[in-house]
C-alpha positions in Angstrom: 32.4 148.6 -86.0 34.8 151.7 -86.1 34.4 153.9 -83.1 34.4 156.8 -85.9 31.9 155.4 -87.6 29.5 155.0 -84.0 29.9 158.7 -83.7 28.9 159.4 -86.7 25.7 157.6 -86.3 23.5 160.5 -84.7 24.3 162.8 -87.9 22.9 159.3 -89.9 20.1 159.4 -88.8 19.7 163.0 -87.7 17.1 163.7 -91.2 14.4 161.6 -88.6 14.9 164.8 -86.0 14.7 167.8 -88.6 13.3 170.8 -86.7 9.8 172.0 -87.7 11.6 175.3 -88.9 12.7 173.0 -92.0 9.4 171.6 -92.8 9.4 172.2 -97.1 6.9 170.7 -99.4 8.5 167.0 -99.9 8.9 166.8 -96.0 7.4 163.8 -94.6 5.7 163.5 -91.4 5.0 160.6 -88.9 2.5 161.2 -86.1 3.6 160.8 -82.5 2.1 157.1 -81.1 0.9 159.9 -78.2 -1.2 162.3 -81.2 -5.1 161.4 -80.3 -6.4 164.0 -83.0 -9.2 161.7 -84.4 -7.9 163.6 -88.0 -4.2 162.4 -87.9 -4.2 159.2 -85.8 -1.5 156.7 -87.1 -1.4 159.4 -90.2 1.6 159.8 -92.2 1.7 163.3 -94.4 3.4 164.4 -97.2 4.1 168.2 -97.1 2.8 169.7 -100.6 2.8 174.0 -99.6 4.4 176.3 -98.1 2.5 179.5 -98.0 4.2 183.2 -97.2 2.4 183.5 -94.3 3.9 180.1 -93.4 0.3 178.3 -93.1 1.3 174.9 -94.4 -0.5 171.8 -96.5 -0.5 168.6 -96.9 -2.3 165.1 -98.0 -2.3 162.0 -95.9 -0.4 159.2 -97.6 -2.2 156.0 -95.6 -6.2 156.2 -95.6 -7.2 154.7 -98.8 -11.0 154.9 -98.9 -13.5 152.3 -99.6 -14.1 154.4 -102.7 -13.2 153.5 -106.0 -11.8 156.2 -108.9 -14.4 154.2 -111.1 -17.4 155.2 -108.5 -16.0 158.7 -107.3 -15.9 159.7 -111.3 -18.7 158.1 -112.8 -18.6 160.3 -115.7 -14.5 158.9 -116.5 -13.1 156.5 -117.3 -11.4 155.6 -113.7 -10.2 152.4 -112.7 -10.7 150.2 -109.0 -7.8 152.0 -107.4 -8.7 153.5 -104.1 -9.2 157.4 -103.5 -7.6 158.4 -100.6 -8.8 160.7 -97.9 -6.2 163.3 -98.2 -7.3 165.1 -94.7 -9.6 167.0 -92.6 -10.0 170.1 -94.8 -12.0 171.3 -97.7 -13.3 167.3 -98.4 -14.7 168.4 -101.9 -11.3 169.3 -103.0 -9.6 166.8 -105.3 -5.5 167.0 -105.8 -3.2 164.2 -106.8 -0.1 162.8 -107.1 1.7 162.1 -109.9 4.9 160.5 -110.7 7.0 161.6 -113.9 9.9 162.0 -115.6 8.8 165.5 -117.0 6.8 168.1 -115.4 3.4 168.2 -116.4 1.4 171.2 -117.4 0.5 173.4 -114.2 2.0 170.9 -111.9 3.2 171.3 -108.8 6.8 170.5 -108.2 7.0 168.1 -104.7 9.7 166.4 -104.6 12.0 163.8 -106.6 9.7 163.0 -109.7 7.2 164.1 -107.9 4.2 166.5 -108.7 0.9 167.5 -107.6 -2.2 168.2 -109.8 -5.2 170.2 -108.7 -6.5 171.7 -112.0 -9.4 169.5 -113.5 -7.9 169.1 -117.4 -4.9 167.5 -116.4 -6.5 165.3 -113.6 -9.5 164.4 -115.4 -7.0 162.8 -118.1 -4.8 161.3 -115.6 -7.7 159.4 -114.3 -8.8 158.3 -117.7 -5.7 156.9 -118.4 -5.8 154.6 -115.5 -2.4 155.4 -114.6 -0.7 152.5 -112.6 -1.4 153.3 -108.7 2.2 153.7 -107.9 2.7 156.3 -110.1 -1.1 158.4 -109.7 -3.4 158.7 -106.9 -5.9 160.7 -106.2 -6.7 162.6 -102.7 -9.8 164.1 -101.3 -9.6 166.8 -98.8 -6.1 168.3 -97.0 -4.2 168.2 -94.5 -3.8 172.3 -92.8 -2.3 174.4 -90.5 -1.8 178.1 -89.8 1.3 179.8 -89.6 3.7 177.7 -87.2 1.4 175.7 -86.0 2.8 172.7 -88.0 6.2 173.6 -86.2 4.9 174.2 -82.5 3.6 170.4 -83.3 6.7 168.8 -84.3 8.7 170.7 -81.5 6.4 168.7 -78.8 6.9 166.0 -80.1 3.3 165.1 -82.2 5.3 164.2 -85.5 8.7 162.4 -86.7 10.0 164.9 -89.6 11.2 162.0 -92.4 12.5 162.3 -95.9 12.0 160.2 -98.5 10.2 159.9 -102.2 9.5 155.8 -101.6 7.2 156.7 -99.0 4.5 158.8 -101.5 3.8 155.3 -103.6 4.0 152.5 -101.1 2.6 149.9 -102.2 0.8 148.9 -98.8 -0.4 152.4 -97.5 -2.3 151.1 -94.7 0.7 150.0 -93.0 3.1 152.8 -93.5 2.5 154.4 -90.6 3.6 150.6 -88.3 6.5 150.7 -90.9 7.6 154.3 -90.4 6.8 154.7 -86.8 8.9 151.6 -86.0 11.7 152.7 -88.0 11.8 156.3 -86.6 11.9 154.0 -83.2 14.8 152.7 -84.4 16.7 154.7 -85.5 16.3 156.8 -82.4 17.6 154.3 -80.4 20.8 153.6 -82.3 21.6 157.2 -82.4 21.5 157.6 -78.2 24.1 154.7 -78.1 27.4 155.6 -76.4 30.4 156.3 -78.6 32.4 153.3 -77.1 
């Protein structure tokens, strides 16, 4: 392998290592092996606000409930997809996510082709349509902090700052976080190599 190309290796993989300071809605986080908050244990979080203050939001991506779309909205017309508990705060609060080529109506931009829906119209049809569960899925609750308290986390070391639009829609969500952590692991390693 070209010696140039081993020292360029850190800067690779230096988007596993982002500061907390650059945590943006689309930011992905992977919790620390050492995090013991019952909430976020072997969580990994997908950033969705930023708000002035700097108090930040988020859904988990890997806890799909033993909760069906079909049995959570009854009066729809939902399919056997999994909700997903989205986090620790407000758990009567529904948001999803949404994959498409076009913005939809009073979206929220995440990242990629990536939106988030919160107003009841456009989810209510979403879920009627049975969209395919790599392209829709539904959340209840959030994931919160206050202002730079998400940051004070990841600078001791309680989350891995990824990036990344395949992780929103994986298709085995209950794993993600093995996946992730172990290739965060990785990539860590290979970066601390010597130049020569």
């Amino acid at each position: 392998m070209p010696r140039g190309f081993l020292l360029l290796l850190p800067l690779l993989f230096a988007s596993a290592q982002t500061p907390g300071d650059h945590i943006t809605p689309g930011t992905i986080l992977v919790a620390s092996e050492k995090l013991n908050d019952p909430h976020f244990v072997e969580t990994v979080v997908l950033i969705t606000r930023r708000e002035a203050d700097g108090g930040t939001m988020g859904v988990i991506l890997n806890r799909p409930m033993d909760l069906s779309l079909a049995k959570a909205f009854p009066q729809m017309h939902g399919g056997n997809d999994p909700v997903y508990d989205g986090g620790p705060v407000a758990l009567d609060a529904v948001q999803a996510l949404l994959r498409s080529s076009e913005k939809p109506d009073t979206a929220q931009h995440i990242l990629a082709d990536i939106y988030s829906i919160a107003r009841k119209a456009p989810l209510e049809k979403s879920i009627n349509d049975r969209l395919d569960s790599l392209k829709f899925r539904v959340y209840l609750g959030y994931a919160g902090w206050g202002p730079g308290q998400l940051e004070n986390e990841v600078r001791l070391g309680a989350w891995t700052v990824v990036h990344g639009s395949r992780y929103v829609f994986d298709s085995h969500p209950t794993t993600l976080w093995d996946r992730l952590n172990r290739e965060t692991h990785s990539q860590l390693a290979v970066s601390r190599l010597p130049a020569h």
